[in-house]
PyMOL CGO cylinders between C-alpha atoms (Angstrom):
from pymol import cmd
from pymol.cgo import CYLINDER

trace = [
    CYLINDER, 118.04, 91.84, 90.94, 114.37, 92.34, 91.93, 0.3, 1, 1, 1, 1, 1, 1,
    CYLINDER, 114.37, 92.34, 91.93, 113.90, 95.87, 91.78, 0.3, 1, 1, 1, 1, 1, 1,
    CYLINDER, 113.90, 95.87, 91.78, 110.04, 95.16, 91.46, 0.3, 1, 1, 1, 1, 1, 1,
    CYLINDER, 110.04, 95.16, 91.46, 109.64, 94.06, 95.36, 0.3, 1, 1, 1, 1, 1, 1,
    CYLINDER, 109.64, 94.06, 95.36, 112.33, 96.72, 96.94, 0.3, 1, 1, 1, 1, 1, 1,
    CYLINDER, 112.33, 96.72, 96.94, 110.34, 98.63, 99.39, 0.3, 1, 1, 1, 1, 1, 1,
    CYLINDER, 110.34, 98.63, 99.39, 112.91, 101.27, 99.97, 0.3, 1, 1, 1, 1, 1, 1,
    CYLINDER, 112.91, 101.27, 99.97, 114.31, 102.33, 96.73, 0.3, 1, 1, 1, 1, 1, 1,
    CYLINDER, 114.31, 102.33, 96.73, 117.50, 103.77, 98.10, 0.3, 1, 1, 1, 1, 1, 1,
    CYLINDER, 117.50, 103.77, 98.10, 118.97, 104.08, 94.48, 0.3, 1, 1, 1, 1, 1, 1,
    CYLINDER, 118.97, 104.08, 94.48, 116.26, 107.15, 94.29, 0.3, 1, 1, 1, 1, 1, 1,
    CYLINDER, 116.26, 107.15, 94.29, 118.31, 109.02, 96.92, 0.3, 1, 1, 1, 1, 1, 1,
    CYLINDER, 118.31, 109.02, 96.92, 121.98, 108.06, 95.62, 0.3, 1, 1, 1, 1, 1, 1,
    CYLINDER, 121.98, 108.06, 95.62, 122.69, 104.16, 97.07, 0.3, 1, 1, 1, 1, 1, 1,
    CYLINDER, 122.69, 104.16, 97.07, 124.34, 101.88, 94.54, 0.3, 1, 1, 1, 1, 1, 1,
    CYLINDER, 124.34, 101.88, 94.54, 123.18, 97.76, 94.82, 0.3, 1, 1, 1, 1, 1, 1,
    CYLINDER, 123.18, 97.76, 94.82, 124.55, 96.98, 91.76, 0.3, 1, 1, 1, 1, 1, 1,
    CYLINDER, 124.55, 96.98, 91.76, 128.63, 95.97, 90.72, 0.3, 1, 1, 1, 1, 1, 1,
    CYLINDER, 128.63, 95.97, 90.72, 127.84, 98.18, 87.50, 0.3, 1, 1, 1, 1, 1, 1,
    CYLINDER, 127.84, 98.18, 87.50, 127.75, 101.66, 88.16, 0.3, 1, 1, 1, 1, 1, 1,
    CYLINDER, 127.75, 101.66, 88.16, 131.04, 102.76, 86.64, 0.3, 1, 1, 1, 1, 1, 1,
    CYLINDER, 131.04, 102.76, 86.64, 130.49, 100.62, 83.74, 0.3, 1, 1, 1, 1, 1, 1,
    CYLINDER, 130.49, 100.62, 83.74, 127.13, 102.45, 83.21, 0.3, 1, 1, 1, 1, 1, 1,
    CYLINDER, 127.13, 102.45, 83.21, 128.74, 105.63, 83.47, 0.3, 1, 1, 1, 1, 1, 1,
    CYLINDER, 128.74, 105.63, 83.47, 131.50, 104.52, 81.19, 0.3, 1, 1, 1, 1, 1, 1,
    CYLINDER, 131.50, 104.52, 81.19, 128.60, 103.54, 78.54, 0.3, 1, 1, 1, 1, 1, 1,
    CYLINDER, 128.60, 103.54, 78.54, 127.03, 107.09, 78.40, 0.3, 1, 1, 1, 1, 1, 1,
    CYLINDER, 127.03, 107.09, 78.40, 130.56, 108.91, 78.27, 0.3, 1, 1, 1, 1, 1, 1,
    CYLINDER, 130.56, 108.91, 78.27, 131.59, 106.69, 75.38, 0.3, 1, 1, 1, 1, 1, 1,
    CYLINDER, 131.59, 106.69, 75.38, 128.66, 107.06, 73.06, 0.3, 1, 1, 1, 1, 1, 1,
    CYLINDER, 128.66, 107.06, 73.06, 127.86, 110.59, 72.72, 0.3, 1, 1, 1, 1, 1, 1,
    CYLINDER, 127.86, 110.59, 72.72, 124.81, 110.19, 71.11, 0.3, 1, 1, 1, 1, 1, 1,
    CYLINDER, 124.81, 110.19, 71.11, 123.37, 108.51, 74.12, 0.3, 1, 1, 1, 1, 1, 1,
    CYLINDER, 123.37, 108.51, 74.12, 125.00, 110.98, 76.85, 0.3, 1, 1, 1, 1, 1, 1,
    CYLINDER, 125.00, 110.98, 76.85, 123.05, 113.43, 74.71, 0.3, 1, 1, 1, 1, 1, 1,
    CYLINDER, 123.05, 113.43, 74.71, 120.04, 111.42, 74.47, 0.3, 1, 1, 1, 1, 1, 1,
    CYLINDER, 120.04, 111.42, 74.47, 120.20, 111.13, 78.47, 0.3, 1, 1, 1, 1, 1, 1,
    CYLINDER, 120.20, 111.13, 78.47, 120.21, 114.77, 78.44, 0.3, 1, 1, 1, 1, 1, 1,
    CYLINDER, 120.21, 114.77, 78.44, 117.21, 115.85, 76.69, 0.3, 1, 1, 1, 1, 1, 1,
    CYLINDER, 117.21, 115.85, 76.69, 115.41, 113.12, 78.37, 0.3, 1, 1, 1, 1, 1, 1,
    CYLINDER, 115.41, 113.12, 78.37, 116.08, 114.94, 81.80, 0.3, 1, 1, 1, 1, 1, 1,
    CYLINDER, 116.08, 114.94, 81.80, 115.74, 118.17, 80.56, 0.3, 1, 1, 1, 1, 1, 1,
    CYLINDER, 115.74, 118.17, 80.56, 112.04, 117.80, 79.20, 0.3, 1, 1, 1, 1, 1, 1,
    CYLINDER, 112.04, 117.80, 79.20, 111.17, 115.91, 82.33, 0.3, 1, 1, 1, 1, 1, 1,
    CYLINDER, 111.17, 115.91, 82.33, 112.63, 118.83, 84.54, 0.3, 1, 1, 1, 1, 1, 1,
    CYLINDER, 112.63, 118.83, 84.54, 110.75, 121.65, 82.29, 0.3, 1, 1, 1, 1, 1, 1,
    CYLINDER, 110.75, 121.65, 82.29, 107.53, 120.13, 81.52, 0.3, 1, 1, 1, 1, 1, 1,
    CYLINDER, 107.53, 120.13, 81.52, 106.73, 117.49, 84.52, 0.3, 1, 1, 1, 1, 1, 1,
    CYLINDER, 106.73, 117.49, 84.52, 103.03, 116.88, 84.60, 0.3, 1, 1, 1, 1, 1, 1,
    CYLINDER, 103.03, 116.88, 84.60, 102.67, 119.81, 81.89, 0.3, 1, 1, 1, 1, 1, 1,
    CYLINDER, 102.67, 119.81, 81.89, 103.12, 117.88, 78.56, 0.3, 1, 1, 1, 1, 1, 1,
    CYLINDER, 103.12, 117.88, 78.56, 101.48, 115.37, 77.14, 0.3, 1, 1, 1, 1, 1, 1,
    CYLINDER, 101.48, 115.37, 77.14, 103.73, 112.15, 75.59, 0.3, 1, 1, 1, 1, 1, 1,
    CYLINDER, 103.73, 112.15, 75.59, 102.76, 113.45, 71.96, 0.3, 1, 1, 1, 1, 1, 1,
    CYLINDER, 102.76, 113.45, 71.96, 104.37, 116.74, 72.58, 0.3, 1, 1, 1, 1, 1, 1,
    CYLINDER, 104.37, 116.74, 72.58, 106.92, 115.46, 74.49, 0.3, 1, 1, 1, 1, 1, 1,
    CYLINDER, 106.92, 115.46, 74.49, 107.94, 113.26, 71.44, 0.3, 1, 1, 1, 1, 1, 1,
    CYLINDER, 107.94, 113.26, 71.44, 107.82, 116.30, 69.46, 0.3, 1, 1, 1, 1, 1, 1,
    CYLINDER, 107.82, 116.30, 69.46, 110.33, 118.42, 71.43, 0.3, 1, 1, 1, 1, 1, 1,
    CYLINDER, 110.33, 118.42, 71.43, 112.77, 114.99, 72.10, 0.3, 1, 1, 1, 1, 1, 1,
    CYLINDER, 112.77, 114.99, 72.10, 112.87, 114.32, 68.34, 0.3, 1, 1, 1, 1, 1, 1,
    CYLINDER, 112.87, 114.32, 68.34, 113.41, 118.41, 67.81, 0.3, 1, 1, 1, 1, 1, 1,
    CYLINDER, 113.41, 118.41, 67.81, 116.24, 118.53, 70.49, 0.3, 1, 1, 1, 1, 1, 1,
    CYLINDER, 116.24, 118.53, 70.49, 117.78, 115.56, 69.07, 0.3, 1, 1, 1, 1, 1, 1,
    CYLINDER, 117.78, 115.56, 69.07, 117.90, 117.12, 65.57, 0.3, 1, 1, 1, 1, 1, 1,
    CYLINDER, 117.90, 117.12, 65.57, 115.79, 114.52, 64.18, 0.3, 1, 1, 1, 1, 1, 1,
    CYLINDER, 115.79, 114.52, 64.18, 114.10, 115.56, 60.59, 0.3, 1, 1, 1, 1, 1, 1,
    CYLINDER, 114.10, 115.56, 60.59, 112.15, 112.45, 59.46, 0.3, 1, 1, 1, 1, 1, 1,
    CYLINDER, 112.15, 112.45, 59.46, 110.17, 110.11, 61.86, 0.3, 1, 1, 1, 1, 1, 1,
    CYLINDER, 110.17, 110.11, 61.86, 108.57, 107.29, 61.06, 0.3, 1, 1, 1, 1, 1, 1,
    CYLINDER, 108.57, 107.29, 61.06, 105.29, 105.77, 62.01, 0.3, 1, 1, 1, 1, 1, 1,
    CYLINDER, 105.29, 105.77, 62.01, 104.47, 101.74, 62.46, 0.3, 1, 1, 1, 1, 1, 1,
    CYLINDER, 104.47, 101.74, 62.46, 101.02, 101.80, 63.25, 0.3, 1, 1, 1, 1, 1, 1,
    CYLINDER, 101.02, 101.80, 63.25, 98.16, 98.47, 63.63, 0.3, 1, 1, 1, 1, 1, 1,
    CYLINDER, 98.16, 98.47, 63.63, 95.37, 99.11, 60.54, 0.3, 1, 1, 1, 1, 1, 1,
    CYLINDER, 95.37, 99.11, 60.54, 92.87, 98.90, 63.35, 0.3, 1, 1, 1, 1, 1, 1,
    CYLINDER, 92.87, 98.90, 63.35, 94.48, 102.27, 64.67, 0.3, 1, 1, 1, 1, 1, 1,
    CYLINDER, 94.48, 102.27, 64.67, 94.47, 104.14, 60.97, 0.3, 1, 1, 1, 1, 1, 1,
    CYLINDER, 94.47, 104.14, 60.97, 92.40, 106.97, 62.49, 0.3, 1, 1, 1, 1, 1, 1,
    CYLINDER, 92.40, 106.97, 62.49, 94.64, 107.51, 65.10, 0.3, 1, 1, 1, 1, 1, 1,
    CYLINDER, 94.64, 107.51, 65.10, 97.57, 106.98, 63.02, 0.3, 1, 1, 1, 1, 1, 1,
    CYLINDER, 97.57, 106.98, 63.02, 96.02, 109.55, 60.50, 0.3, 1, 1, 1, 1, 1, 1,
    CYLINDER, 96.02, 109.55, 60.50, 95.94, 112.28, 63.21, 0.3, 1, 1, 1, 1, 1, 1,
    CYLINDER, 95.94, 112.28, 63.21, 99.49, 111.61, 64.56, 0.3, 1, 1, 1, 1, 1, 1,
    CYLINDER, 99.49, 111.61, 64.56, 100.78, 111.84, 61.59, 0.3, 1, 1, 1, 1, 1, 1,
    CYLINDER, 100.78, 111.84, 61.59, 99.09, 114.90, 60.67, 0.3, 1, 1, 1, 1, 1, 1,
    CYLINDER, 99.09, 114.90, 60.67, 100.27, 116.19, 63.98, 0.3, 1, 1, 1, 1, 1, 1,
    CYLINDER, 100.27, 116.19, 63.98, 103.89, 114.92, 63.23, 0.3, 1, 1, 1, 1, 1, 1,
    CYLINDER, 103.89, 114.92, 63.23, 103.94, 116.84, 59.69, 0.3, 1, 1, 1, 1, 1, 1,
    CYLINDER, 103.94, 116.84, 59.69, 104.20, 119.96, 60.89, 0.3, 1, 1, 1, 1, 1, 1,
    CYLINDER, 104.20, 119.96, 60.89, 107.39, 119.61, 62.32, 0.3, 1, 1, 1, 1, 1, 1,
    CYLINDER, 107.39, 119.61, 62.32, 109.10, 117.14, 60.42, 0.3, 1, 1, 1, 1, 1, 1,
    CYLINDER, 109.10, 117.14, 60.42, 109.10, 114.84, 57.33, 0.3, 1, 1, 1, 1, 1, 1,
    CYLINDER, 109.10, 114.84, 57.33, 107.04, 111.97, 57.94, 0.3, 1, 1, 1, 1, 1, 1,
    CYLINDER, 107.04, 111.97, 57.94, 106.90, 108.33, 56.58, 0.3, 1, 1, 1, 1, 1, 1,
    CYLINDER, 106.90, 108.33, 56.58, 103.87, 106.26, 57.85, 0.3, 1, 1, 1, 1, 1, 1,
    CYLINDER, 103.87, 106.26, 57.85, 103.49, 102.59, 57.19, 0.3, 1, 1, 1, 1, 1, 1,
    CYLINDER, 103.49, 102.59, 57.19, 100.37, 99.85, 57.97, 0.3, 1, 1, 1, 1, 1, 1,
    CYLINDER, 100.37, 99.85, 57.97, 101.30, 96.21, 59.78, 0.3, 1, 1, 1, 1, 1, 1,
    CYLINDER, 101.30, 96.21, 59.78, 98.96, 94.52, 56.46, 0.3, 1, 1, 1, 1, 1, 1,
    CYLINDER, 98.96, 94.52, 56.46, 102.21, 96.01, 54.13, 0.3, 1, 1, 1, 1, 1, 1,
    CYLINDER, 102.21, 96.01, 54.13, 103.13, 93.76, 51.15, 0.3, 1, 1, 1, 1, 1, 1,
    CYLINDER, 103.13, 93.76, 51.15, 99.53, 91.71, 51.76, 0.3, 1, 1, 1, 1, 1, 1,
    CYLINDER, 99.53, 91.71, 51.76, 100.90, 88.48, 52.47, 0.3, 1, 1, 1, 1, 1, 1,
    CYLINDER, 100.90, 88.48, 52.47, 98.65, 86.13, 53.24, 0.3, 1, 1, 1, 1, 1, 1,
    CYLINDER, 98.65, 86.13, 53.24, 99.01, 84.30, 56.13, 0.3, 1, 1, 1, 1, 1, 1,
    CYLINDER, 99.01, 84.30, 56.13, 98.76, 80.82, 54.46, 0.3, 1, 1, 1, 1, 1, 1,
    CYLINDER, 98.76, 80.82, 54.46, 102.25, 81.87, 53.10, 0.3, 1, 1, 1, 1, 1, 1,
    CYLINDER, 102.25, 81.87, 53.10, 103.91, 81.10, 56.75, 0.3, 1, 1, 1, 1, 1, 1,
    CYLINDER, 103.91, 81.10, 56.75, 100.82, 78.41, 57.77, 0.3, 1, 1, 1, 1, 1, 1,
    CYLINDER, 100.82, 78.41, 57.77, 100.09, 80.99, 60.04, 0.3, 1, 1, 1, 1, 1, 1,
    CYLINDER, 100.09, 80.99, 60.04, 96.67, 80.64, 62.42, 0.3, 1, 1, 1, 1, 1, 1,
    CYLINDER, 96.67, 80.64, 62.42, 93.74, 82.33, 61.26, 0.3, 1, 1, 1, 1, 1, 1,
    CYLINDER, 93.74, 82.33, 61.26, 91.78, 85.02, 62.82, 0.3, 1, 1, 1, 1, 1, 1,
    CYLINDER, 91.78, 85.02, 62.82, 88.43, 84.67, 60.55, 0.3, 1, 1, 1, 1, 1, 1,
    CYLINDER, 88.43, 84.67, 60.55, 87.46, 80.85, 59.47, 0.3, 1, 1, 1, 1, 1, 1,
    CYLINDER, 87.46, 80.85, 59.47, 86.76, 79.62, 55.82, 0.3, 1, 1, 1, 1, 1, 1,
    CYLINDER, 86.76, 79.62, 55.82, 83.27, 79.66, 55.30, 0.3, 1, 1, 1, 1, 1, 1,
    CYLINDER, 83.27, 79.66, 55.30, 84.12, 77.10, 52.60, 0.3, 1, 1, 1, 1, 1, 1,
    CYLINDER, 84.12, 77.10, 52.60, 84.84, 77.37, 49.04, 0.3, 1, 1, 1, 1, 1, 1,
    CYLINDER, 84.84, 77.37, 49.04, 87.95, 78.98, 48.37, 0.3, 1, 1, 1, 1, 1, 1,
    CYLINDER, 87.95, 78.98, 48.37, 89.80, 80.67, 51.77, 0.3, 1, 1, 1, 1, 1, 1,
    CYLINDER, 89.80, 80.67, 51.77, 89.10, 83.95, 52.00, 0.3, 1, 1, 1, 1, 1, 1,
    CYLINDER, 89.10, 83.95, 52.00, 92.44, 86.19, 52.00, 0.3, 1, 1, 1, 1, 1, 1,
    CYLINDER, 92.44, 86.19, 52.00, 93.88, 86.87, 55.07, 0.3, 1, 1, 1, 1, 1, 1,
    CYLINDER, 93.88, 86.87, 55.07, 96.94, 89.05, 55.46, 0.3, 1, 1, 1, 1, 1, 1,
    CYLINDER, 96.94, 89.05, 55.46, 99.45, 88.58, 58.36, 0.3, 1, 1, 1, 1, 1, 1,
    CYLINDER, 99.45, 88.58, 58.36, 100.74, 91.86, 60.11, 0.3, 1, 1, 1, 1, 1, 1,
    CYLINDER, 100.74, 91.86, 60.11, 104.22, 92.17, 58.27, 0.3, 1, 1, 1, 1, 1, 1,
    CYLINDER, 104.22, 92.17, 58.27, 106.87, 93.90, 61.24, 0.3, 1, 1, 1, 1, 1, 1,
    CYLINDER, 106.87, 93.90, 61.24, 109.82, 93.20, 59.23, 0.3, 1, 1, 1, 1, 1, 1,
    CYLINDER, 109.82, 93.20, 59.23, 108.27, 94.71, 56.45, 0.3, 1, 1, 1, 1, 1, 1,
    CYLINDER, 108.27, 94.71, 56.45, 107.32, 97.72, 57.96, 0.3, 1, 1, 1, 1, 1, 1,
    CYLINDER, 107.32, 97.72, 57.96, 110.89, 98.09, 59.29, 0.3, 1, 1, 1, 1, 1, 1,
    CYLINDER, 110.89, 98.09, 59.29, 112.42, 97.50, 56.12, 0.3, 1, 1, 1, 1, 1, 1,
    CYLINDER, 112.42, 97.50, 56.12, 109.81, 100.07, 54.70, 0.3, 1, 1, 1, 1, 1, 1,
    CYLINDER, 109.81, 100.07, 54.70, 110.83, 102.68, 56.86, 0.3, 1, 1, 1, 1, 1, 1,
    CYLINDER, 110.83, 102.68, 56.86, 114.65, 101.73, 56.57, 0.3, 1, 1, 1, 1, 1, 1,
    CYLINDER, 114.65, 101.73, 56.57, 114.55, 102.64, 53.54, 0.3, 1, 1, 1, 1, 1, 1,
    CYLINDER, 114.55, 102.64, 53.54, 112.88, 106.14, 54.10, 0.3, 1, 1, 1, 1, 1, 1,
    CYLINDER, 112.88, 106.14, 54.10, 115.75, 106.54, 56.01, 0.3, 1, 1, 1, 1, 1, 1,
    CYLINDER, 115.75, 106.54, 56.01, 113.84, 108.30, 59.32, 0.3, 1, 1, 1, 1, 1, 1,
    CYLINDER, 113.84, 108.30, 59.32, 115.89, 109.36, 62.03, 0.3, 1, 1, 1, 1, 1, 1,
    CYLINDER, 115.89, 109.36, 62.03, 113.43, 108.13, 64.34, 0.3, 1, 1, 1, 1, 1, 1,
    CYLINDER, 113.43, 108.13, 64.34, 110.58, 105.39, 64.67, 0.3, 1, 1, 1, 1, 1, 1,
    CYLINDER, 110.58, 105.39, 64.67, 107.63, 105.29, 66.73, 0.3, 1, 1, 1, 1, 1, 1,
    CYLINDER, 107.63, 105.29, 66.73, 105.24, 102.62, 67.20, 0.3, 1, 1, 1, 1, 1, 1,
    CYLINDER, 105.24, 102.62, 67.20, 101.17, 103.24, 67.08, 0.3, 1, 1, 1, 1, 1, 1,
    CYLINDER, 101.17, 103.24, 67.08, 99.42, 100.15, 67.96, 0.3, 1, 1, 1, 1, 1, 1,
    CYLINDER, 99.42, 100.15, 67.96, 101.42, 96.75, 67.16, 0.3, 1, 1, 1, 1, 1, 1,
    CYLINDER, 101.42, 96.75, 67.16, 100.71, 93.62, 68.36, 0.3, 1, 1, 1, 1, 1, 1,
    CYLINDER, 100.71, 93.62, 68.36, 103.23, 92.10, 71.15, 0.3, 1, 1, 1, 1, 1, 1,
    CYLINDER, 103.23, 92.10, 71.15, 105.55, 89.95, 69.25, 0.3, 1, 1, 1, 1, 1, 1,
    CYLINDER, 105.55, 89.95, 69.25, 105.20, 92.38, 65.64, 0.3, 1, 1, 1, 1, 1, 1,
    CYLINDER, 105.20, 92.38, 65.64, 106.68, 95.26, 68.34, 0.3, 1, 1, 1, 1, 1, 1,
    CYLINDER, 106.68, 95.26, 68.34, 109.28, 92.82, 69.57, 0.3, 1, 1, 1, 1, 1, 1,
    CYLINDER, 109.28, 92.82, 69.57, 110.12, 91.80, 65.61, 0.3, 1, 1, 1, 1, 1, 1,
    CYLINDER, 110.12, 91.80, 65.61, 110.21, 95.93, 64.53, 0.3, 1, 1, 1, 1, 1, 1,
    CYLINDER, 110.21, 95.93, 64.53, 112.44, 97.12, 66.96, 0.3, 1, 1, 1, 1, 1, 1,
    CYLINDER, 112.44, 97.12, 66.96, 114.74, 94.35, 66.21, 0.3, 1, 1, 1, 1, 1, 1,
    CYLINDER, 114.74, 94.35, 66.21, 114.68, 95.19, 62.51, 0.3, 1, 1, 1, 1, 1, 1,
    CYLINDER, 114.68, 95.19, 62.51, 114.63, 99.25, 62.62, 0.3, 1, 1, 1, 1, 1, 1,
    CYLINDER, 114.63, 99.25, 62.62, 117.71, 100.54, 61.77, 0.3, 1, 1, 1, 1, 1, 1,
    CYLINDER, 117.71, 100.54, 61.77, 116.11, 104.19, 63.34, 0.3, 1, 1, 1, 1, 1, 1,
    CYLINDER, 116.11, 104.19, 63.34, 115.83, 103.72, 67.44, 0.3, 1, 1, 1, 1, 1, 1,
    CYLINDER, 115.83, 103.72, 67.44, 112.81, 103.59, 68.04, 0.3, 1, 1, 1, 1, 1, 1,
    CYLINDER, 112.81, 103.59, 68.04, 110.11, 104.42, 70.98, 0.3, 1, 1, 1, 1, 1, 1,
    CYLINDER, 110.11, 104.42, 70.98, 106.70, 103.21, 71.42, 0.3, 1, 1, 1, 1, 1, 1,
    CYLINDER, 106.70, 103.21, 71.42, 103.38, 105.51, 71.36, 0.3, 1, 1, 1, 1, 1, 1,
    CYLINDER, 103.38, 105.51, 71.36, 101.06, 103.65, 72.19, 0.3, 1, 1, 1, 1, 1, 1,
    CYLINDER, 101.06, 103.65, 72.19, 100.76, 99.55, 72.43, 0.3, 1, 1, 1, 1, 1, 1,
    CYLINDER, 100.76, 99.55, 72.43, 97.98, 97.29, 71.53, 0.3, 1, 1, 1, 1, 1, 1,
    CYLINDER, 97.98, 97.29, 71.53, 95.05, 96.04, 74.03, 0.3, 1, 1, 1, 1, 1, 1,
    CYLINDER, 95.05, 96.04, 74.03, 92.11, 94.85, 72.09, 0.3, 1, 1, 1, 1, 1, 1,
    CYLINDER, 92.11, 94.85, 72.09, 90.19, 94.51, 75.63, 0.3, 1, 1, 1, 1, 1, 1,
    CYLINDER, 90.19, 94.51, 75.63, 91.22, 97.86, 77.54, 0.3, 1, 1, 1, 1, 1, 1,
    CYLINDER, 91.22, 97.86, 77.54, 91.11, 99.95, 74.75, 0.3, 1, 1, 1, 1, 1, 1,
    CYLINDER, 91.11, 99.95, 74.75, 95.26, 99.56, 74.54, 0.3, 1, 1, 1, 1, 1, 1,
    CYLINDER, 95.26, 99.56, 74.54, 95.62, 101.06, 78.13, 0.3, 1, 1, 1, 1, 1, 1,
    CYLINDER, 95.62, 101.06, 78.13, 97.08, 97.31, 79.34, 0.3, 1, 1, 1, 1, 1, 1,
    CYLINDER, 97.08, 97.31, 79.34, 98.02, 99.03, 83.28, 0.3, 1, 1, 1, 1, 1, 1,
    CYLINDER, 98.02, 99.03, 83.28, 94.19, 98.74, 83.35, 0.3, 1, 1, 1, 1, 1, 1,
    CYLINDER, 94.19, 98.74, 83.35, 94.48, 95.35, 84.09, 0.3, 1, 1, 1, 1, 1, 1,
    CYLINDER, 94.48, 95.35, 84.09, 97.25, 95.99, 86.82, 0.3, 1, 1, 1, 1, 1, 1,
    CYLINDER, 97.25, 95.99, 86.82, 94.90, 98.92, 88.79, 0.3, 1, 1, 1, 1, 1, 1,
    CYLINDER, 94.90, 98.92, 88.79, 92.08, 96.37, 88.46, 0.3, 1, 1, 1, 1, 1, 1,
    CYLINDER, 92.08, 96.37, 88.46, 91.98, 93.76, 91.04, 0.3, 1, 1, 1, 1, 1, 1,
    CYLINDER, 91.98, 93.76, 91.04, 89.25, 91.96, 88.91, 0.3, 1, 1, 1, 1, 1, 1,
    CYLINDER, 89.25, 91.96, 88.91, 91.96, 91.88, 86.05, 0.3, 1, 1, 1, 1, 1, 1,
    CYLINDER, 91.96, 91.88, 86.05, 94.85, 90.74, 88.19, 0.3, 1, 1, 1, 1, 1, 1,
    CYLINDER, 94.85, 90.74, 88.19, 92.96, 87.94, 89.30, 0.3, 1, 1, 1, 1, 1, 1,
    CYLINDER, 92.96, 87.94, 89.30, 91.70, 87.32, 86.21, 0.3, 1, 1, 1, 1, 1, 1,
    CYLINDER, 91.70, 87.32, 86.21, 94.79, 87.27, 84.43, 0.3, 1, 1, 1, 1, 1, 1,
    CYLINDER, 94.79, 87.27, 84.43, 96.65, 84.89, 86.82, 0.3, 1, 1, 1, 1, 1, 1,
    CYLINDER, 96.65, 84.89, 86.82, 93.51, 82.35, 86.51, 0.3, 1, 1, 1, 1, 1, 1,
    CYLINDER, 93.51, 82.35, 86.51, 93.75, 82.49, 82.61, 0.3, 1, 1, 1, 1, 1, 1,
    CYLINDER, 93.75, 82.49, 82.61, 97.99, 81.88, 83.07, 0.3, 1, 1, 1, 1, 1, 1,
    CYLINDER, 97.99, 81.88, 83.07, 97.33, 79.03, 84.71, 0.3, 1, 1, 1, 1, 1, 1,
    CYLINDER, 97.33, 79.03, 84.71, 94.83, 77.35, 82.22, 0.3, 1, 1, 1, 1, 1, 1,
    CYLINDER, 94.83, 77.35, 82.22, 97.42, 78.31, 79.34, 0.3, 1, 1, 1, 1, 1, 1,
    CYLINDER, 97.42, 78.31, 79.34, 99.88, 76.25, 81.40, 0.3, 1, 1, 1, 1, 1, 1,
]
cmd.load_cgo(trace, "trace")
């Protein structure tokens, strides 16, 4: 498959490329939570297209789904933000927040790479973002739902794969376009940039 270069996107208007459509369909009758999942999806999109924005879509998804406690993974360098969504959040449902730094485990623990060098003496603590830790935390809360504020690619990867709760992402982190990474696919600058920095990493 390579969707990504298809200039005519027939599957938009009902043609079938693929040797799995009756399989899919099979998958969504067979697991009611997701045939109802697929529903409210398509429902807020046909109600409130180009009328909502992604925070209050979450908040009508998670109240359609009968969702009561969502949980927050958010980056410490987001706590503002995270302190406003979750303020947002609380009015609607019961909320469990939790920080990547959780447990403070130093990354000398793993021999992890440093961000911030010893300026000799003893090393200055340094504690690793924690993904499993933050999944664990909120596994234990027992949230219906997860959503992601901020997390590093890789710690995202890591918490989804933990969370027992599905799990959708907010917002991601993108130190250099203040975590809006299409920037760097509208930009031709970035494009080119990117591609030149690829090839010095290979």
């Amino acid at each position: 498959m390579n969707c990504a270069e298809c200039k005519e996107k027939g599957c938009s208007e009902g043609k079938d490329c693929t040797e799995i459509v009756e399989d899919a369909k099979e998958a969504y009758k067979g697991d009611a939570e997701a045939l109802h999942s697929l529903r409210i999806s398509a429902q807020i999109e046909s109600r409130y297209y180009m009328k909502k924005t992604r925070v209050e879509e979450l908040i009508m998804y998670a109240k359609e789904m009968g969702y009561k406690k969502v949980g927050v993974a958010f980056c410490i360098g987001l706590e503002e933000e995270a302190e406003v969504l979750c303020r947002i959040l609380s009015q609607h449902f019961a909320v469990s927040s939790v920080c990547c730094k959780v447990c403070g485990i130093d990354k000398s623990y793993f021999k992890l790479e440093r961000l911030h060098k010893d300026k000799g003496g003893e090393p200055e603590v340094e504690a690793m973002c924690n993904p499993i830790g933050q999944a664990m935390v909120l596994n234990k809360e027992k949230t219906d739902l997860n959503v992601i504020l901020g997390l590093c690619i890789g710690h995202d990867i890591l918490f989804i794969e933990y969370s027992e709760a599905p799990v959708t992402t907010l917002a991601v982190k993108d130190r250099v376009l203040a975590h809006n990474p299409l920037g760097a696919l509208y930009s031709g600058y970035y494009r080119r940039r990117i591609g030149e920095e690829v090839q010095k990493v290979k």
